[in-house]
C-alpha positions as CSV (number, residue, x, y, z in Angstrom):
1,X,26.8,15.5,45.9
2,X,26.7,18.9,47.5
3,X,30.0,21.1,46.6
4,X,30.7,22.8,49.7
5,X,33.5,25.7,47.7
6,X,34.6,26.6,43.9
7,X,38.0,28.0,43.6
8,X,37.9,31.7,44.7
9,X,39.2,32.5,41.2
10,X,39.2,31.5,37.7
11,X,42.9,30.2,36.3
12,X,44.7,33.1,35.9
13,X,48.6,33.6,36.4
14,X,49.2,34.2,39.7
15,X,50.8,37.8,39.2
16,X,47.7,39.0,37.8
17,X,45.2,37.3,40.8
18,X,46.9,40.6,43.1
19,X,49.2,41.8,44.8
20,X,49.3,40.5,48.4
21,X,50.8,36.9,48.5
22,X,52.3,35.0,51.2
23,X,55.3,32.6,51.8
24,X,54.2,30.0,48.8
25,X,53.2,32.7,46.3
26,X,49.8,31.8,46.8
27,X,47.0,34.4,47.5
28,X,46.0,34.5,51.1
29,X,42.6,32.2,51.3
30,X,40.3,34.7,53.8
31,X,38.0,32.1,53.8
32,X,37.3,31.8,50.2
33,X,37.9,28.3,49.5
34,X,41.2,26.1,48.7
35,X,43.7,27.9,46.4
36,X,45.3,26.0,43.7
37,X,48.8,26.2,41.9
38,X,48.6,26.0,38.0
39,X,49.6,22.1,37.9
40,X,46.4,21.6,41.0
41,X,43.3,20.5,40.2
42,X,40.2,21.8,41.7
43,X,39.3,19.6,44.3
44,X,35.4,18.8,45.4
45,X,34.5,19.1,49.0
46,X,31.1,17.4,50.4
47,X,29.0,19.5,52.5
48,X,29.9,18.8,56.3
49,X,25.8,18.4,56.4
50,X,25.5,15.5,54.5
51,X,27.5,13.9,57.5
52,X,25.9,15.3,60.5
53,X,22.5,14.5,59.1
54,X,21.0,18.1,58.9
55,X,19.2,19.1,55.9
56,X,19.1,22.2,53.7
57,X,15.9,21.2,51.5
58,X,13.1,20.6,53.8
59,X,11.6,17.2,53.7
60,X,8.2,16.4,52.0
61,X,6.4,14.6,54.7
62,X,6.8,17.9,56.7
63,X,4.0,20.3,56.3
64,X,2.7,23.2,58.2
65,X,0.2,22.5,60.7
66,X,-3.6,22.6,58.5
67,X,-5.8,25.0,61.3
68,X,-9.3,23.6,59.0
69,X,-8.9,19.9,60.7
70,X,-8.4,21.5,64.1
71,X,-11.5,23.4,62.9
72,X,-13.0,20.1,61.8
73,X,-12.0,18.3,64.9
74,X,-14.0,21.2,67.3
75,X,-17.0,20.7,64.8
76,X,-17.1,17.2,65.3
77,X,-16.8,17.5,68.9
78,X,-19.5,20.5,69.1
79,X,-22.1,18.2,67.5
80,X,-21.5,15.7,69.8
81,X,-22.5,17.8,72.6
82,X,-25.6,19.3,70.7
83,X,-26.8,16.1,69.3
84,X,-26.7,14.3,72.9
85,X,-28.5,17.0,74.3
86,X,-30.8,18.6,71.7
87,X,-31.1,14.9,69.3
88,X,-34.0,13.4,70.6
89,X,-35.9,17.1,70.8
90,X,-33.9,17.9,67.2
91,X,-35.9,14.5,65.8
92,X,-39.1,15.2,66.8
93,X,-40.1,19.2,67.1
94,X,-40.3,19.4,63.1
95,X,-40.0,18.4,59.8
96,X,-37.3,21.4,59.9
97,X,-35.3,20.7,62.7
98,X,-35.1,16.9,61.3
99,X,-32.8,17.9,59.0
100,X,-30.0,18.7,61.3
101,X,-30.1,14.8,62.0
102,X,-30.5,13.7,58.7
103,X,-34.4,12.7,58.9
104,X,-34.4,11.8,61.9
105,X,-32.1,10.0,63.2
106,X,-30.3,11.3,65.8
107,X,-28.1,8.2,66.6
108,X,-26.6,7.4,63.7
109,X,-25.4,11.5,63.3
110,X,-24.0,11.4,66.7
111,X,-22.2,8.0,66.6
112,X,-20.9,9.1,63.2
113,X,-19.8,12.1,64.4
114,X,-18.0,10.8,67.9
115,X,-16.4,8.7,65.0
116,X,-15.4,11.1,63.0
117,X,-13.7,13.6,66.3
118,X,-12.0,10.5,67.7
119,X,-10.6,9.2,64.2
120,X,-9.2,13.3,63.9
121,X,-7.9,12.6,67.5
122,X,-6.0,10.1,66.6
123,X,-4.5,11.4,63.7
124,X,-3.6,14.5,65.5
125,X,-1.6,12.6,68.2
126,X,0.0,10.3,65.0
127,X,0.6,12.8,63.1
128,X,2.1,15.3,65.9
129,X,-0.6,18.2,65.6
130,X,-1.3,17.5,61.6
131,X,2.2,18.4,60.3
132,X,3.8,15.3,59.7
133,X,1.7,12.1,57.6
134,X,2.1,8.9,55.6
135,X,0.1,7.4,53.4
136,X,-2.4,5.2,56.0
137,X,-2.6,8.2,58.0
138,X,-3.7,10.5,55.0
139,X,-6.3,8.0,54.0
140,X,-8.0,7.9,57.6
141,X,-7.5,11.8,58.1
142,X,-9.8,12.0,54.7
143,X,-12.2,9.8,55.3
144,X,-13.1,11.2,58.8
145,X,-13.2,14.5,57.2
146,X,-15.6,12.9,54.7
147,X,-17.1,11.3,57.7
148,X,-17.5,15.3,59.3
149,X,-18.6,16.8,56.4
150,X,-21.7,14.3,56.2
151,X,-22.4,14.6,60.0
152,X,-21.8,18.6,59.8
153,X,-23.8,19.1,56.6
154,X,-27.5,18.6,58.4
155,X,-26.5,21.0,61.1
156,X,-25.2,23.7,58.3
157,X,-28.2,23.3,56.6
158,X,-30.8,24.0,59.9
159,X,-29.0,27.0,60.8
160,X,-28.9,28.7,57.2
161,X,-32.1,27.8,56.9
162,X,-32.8,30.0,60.2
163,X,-30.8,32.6,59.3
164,X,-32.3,33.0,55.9
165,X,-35.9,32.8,57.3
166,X,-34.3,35.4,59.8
167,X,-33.6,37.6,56.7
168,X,-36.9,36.9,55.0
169,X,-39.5,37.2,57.5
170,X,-37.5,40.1,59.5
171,X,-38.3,39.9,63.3
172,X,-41.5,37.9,64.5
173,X,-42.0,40.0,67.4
174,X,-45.2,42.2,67.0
């Protein structure tokens, strides 16, 4: 139970809790809280929130928003664009460039990957924006982030590997 007010005051005799007093002998209240005589017990009040249904303490289902699975989510949706367009060029130009499908196999990345964005999609709508969650919705928000980071990994690794050859070799141009 929530205790709304404490007496304002210890028990002390009421000629020493001041001066001011009004008809009863009693202290005026200002807001303090119930005043009490001697033979009074100190009553308990419950908090007027516990009956209109706000909460103080903030409720553990309710996050802030996470800005990585947006991040995730536009990923996803990039490398369905690139692997439509660029997957079947991607697959065959080079042993390099095969590694942003995973071997070669342009496909599979880009079905996983349409998986994995409309799986986040979902969620996001569920979950309204990634701030509220339950259990089923936690498991399918990891394992399409599990499902992202597989599809996202061969892309990661094609451009480090050109911006490290960038860095080696210095520019090409003669």
């Amino acid at each position: 139970m929530t205790v709304v007010s404490r007496p304002a005051h210890p028990r002390r005799p009421a000629a020493t809790r001041g001066s001011r007093t009004t008809r009863a002998g009693r202290s005026p209240r200002a807001g303090r809280g119930p005043t009490r005589d001697p033979a009074r017990t100190p009553r308990r009040y419950l908090a007027p929130a516990l009956l209109s249904g706000t909460s103080t303490r903030q409720d553990a289902s309710v996050r802030k928003p996470s800005y990585t699975l947006w991040f995730v989510m536009a990923a996803d949706l990039a490398a369905v664009i690139w692997l439509y367009t660029f997957g079947d060029w991607l697959d065959h130009a080079s042993k390099l460039t095969a590694t942003a499908t995973l071997g070669g196999h342009h496909y599979i990345v880009l079905a996983a990957a349409a998986i994995a964005f409309l799986t986040l999609a979902a969620v996001a709508i569920l979950t309204d924006g990634f701030t509220r969650t339950t259990r089923t919705l936690t498991i399918l928000k990891t394992a399409a982030c599990i499902l992202s980071l597989t599809v996202l990994t061969g892309l990661a690794a094609l451009l480090l590997a050109a911006l490290l050859s960038r860095l080696l070799f210095g520019s090409l141009r003669p």
